[in-house]
C-alpha positions in Angstrom: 12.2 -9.0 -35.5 14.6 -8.9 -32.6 15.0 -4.7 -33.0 11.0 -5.2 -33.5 10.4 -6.3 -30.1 13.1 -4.3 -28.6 11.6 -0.9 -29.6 8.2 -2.1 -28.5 9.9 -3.2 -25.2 11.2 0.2 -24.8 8.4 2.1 -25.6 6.0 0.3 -23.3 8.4 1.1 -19.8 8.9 4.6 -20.7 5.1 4.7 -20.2 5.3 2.2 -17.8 8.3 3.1 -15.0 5.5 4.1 -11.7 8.3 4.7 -9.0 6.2 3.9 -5.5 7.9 6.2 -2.6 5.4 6.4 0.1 8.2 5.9 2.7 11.2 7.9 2.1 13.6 4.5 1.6 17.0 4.5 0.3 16.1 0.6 -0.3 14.7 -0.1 -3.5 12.7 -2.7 -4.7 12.6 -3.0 -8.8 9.6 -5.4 -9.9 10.2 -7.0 -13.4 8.2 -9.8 -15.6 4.9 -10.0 -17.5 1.1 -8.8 -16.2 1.1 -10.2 -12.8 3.5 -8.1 -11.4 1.9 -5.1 -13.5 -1.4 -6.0 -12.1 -3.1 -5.9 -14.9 -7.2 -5.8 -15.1 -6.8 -4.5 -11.7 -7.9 -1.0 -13.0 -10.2 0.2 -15.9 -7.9 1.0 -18.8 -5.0 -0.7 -17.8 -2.5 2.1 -18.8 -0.3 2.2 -15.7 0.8 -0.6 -13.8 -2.0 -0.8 -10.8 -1.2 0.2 -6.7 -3.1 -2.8 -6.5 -0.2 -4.8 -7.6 1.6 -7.2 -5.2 4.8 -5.5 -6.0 3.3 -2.3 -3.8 1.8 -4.4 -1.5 5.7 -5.6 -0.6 7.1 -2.2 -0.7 4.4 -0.6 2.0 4.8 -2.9 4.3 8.6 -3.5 4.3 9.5 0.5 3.4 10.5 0.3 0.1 10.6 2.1 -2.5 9.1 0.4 -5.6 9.9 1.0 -9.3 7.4 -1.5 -11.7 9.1 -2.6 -14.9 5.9 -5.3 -15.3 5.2 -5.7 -19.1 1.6 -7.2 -20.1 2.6 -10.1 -22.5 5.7 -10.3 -21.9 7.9 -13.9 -22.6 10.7 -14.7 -21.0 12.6 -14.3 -23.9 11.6 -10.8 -24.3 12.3 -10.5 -20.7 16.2 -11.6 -21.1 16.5 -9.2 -24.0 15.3 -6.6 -22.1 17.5 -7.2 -18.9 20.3 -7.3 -21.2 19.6 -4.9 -24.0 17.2 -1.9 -22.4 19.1 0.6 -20.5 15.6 1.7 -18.5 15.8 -1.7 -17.1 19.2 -2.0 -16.3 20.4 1.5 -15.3 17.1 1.4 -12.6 18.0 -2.7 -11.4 21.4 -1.7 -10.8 20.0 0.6 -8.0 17.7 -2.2 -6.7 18.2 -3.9 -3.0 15.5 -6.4 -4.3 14.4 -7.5 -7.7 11.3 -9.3 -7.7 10.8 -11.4 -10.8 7.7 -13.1 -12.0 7.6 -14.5 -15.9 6.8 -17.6 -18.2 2.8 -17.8 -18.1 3.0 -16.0 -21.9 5.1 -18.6 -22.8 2.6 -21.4 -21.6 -0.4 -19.4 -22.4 1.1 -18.9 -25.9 1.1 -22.5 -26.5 -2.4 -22.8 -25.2 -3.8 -20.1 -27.9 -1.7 -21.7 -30.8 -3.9 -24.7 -30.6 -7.0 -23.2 -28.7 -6.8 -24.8 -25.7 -4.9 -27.8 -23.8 -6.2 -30.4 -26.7 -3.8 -31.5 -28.9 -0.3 -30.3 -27.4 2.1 -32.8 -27.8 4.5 -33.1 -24.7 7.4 -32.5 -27.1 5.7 -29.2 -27.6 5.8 -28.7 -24.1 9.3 -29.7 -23.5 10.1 -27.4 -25.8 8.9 -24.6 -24.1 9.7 -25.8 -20.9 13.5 -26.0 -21.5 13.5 -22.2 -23.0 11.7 -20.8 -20.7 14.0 -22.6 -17.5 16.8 -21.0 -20.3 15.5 -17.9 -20.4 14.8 -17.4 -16.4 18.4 -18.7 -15.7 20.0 -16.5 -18.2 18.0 -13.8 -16.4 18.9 -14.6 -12.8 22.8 -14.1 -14.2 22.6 -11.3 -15.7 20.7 -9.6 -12.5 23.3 -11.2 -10.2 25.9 -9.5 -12.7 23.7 -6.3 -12.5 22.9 -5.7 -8.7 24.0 -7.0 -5.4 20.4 -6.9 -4.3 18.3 -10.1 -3.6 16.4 -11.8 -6.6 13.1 -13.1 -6.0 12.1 -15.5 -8.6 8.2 -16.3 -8.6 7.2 -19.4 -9.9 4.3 -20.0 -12.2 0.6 -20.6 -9.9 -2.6 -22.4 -12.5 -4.0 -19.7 -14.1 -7.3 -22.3 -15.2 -7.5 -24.2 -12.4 -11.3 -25.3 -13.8 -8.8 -27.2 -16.3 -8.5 -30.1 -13.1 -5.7 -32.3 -13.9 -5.2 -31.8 -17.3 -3.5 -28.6 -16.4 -2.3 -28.9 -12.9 -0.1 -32.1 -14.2 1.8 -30.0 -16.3 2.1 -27.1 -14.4 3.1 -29.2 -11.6 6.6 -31.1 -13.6 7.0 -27.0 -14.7 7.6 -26.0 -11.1 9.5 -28.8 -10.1 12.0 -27.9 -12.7 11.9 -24.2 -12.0 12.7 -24.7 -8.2 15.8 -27.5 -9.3 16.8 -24.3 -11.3 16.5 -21.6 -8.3 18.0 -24.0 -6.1 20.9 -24.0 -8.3 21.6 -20.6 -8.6 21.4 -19.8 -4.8 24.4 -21.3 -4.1 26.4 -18.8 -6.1 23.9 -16.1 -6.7 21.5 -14.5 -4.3 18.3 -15.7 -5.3 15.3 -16.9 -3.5 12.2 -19.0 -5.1 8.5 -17.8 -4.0 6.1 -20.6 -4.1 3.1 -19.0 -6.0 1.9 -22.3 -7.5 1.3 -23.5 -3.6 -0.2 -20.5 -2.7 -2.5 -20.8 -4.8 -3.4 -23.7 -5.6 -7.1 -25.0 -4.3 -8.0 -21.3 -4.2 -9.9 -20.3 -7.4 -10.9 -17.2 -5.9 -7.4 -15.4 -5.9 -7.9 -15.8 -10.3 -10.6 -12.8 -11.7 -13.3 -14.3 -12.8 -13.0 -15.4 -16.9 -9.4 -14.3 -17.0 -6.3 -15.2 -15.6 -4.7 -12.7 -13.7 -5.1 -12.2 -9.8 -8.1 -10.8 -8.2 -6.5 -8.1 -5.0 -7.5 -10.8 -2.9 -4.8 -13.2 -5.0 -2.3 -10.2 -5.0 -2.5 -9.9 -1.6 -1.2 -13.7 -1.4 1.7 -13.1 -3.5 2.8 -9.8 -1.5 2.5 -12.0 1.2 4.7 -14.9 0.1 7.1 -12.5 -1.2 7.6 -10.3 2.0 8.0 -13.7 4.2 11.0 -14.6 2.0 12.7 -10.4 2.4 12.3 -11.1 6.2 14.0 -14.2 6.3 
């Protein structure tokens, strides 16, 4: 199963890698995690990661150049196979100045489709996937520190239904607070950074596309945004 997903992996950024060189930069920024980054449902087929994307966004206005390594679907388990195991992704990170990083909905969302919704998980459930995924995204961070000298910028995880009211937000809310102890960690011996996307967004159910889950421009816009303030400082 592991060579399974590898392969797949593999074939999906050959068809995937969208270098972004408006501004002739020697600095590099090299985005990496699931659909948001990607921008999926940004365009009509979906087949190359959109300009939309917030990754992009970043890259014009600080003058970078921008290589996308955003997989639609991707887990963060996948994710630390990949940064580990695929030498697309770590022949083109070792070149990077930043690496922007944004995984773990799948992982959640996952868990959601297994029982069809929020009713019914058990917190054990959740606790399980909460501990793999922190796992997962510190085993990540690591091996990018190992990688690149570059700055990491690990996104957390914004409420893709926020409709769902407390139910959800609860949840989401313990997630993050775990995720920034974890970031926190690691910056005092790696050079990382957390962006806040669950602030960002939250109370704004206009930066999510309509009956879906990813962000509308208007919501990539916000996460360029966040990101860049973080470069600058």
């Amino acid at each position: 199963m592991k060579k399974i997903i590898y392969m797949l992996c593999f074939l999906f950024i050959l068809q995937m890698v969208q270098p972004y060189s408006i501004y002739a930069s020697s600095k590099q920024l090299v985005a990496i995690g699931d659909s948001i980054p990607y921008g999926y449902n940004l365009s009509k087929d979906n087949q190359y990661p959109s300009g939309k994307a917030f990754p992009y966004m970043v890259g014009e206005k600080a003058g970078l150049e921008v290589t996308n390594l955003g997989v639609p679907g991707l887990t963060s388990q996948e994710l630390v196979a990949a940064v580990h195991e695929n030498e697309v992704f770590r022949s083109t990170i070792r070149d990077a100045d930043y690496v922007v990083l944004y995984i773990g909905g799948n992982d959640l969302l996952n868990l959601l489709k297994k029982h069809k919704g929020i009713k019914g998980i058990e917190m054990d459930e959740v606790a399980i996937v909460v501990r793999n995924l922190l796992f997962n995204v510190y085993s990540t961070v690591m091996e990018l520190d190992k990688l690149t000298n570059g700055q990491i910028l690990v996104y957390n995880i914004y409420n893709p239904y926020p409709e769902k009211g407390k139910s959800l937000s609860q949840p989401l809310h313990y997630i993050n607070v775990q995720y920034s102890s974890l970031i926190e960690l690691l910056s005092h011996f790696t050079e990382v950074k957390l962006v806040d996307a669950y602030q960002a967004f939250k109370g704004h159910p206009e930066y999510i596309l309509e009956n879906d889950v990813h962000p509308t421009v208007e919501g990539q816009i916000v996460l360029a945004n966040i990101g860049l303030k973080e470069i600058k400082e």
